[in-house]
C-alpha positions as CSV (number, residue, x, y, z in Angstrom):
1,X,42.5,-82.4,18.0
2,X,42.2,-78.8,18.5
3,X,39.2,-77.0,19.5
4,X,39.3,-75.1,16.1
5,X,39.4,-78.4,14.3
6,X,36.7,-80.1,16.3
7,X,34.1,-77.0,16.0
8,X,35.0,-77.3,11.8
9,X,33.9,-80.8,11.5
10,X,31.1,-80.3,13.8
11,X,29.7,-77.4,11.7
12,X,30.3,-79.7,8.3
13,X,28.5,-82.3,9.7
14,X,25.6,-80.4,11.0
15,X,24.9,-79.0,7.2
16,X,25.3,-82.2,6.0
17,X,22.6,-83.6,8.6
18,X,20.3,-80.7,7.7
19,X,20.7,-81.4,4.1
20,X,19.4,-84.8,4.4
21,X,16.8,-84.3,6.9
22,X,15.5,-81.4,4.5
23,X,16.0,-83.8,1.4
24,X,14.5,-87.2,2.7
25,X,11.3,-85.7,3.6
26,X,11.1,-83.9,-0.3
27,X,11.7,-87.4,-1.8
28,X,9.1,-89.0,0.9
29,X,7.2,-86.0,-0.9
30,X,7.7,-87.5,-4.1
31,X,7.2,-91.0,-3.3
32,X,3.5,-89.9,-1.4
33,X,3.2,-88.4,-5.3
34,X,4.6,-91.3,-7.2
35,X,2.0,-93.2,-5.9
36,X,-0.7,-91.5,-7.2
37,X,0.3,-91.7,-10.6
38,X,-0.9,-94.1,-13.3
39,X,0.9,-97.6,-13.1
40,X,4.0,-96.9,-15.7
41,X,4.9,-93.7,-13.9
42,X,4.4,-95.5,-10.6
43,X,6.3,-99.0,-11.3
44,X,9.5,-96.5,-12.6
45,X,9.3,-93.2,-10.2
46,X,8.3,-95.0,-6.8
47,X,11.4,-97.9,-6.9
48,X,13.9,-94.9,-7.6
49,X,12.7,-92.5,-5.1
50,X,12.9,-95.7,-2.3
51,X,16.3,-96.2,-3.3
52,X,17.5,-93.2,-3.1
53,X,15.8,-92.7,0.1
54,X,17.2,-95.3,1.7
55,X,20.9,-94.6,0.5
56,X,20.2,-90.9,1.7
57,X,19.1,-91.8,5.2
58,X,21.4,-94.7,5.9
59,X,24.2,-93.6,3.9
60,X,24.5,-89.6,4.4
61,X,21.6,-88.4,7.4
62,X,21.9,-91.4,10.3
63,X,26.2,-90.9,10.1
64,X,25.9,-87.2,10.0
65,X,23.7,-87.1,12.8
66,X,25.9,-89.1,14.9
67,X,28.9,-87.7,13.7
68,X,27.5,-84.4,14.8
69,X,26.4,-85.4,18.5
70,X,30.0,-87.1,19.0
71,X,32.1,-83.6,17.8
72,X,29.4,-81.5,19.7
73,X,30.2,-83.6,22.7
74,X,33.9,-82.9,22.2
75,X,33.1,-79.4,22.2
76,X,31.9,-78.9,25.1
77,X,34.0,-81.3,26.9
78,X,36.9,-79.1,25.8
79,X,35.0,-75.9,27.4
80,X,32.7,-77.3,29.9
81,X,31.5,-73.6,30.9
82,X,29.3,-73.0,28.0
83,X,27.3,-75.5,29.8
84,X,26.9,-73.2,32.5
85,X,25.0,-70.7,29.9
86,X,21.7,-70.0,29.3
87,X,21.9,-69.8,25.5
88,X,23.5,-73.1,25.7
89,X,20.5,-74.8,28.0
90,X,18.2,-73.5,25.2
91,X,20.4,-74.7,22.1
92,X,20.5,-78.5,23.8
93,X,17.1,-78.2,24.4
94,X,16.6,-77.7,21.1
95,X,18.9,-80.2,19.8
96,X,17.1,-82.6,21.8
97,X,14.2,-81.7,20.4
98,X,15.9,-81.8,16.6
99,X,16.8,-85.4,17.6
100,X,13.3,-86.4,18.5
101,X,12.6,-85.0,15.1
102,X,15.1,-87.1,13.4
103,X,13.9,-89.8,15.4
104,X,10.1,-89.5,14.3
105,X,11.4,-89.0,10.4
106,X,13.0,-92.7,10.5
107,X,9.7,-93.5,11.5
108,X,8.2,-91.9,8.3
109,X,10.9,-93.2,6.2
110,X,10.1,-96.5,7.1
111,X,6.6,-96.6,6.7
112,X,7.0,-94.9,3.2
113,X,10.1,-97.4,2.0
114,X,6.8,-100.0,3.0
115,X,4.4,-98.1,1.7
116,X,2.1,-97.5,5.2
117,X,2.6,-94.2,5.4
118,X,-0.3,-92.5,5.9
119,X,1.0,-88.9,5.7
120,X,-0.2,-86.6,2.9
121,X,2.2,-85.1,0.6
122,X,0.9,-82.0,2.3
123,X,1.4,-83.2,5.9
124,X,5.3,-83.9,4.9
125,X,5.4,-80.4,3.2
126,X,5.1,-78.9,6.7
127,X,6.9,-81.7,8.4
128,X,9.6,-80.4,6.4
129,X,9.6,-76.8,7.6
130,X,9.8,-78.1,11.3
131,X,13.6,-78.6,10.3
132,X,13.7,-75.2,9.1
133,X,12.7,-73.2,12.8
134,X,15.5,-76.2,14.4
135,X,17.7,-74.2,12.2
136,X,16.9,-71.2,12.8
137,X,16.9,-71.5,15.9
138,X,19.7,-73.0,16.6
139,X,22.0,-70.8,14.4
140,X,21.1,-67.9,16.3
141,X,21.2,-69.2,19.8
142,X,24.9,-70.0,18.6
143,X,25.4,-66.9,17.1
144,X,24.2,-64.3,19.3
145,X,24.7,-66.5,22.4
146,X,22.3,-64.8,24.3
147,X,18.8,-65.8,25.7
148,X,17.9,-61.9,26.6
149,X,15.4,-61.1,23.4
150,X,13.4,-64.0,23.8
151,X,10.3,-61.9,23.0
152,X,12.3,-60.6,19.8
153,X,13.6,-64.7,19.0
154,X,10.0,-65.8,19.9
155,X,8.3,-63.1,17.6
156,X,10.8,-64.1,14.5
157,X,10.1,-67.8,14.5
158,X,6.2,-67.1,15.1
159,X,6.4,-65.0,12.0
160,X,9.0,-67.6,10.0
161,X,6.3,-70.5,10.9
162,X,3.2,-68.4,10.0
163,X,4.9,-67.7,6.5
164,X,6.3,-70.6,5.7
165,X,2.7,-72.0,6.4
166,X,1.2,-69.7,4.4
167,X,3.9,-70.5,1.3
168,X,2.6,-73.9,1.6
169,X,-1.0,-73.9,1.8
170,X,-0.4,-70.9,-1.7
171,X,1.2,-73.7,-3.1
172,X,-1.0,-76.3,-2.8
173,X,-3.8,-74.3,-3.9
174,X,-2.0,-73.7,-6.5
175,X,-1.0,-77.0,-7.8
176,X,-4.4,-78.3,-7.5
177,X,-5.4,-75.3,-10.0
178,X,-3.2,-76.7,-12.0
179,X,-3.6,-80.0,-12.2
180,X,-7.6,-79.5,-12.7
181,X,-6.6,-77.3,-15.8
């Protein structure tokens, strides 16, 4: 398969891996909810949201995930120098360190699919954003392939993190005002 191919696939199948590590952790969001609600809501909302879960994760996260470590293999085994770059050490690192992230999201998955998950709908809010820095991160090690403005890099996803905390904790607040209206 040519390299042009390979790098394709490998591209669709990261979105789709990001799309359901950003999704499973909303509907983990929802099911934290769900079970705060009164026992109608709860005996409909919580069974759905576990279902879908579970078809999201096994169905459409776990084989993009995999998918995407197999094709990113076959891209560097088709040019082995890019392992000999910096930009490269640091984008492995990170994937690594995206993997570890999947890894510990299973974890969460299963404990809210048996309902001993002990992480606020807050806590998973800015789980959530953790896949957001992978991203960015990654994309731009890729696309700039260089390591040379770390301070710059460094500096950007300080501020992203610091304003993606401050969008949550504005939102919070704000729900609460309105649910004690």
């Amino acid at each position: 398969m040519s390299y042009a191919v390979l790098k394709a696939l490998h591209i669709i199948f990261v979105v789709t891996w990001f799309a359901g590590l950003f999704y499973i952790v909303r509907l983990l969001i929802y099911i934290q909810e769900g079970n705060q609600r009164n026992d109608a809501e709860r005996e409909i909302l919580v069974p759905q949201l576990k279902l879908m879960s579970r078809r999201l994760w096994m169905g459409i996260t776990w084989p993009s995930a995999i998918i995407t470590a197999l094709l990113g293999t076959s891209l560097v085994w088709q040019i082995p120098g890019f392992l000999q770059q910096p930009w490269m050490h640091m984008k492995l690192a990170l994937v690594l360190l995206l993997y570890a992230y999947h890894g510990y999201t299973h974890r969460l998955v299963s404990q809210c699919l048996n309902d001993t998950c002990r992480m606020s709908s807050y806590g998973l809010r800015m789980w959530n954003e953790l896949a957001t820095l992978f991203l960015f991160g990654i994309v731009f090690l890729v696309v700039l392939k260089t390591t040379t403005n770390w301070m710059w890099f460094g500096s950007g996803l300080l501020l992203l993190t610091v304003g993606l905390a401050y969008a949550i904790a504005r939102y919070k607040k704000y729900r609460q005002k309105n649910e004690n209206d």
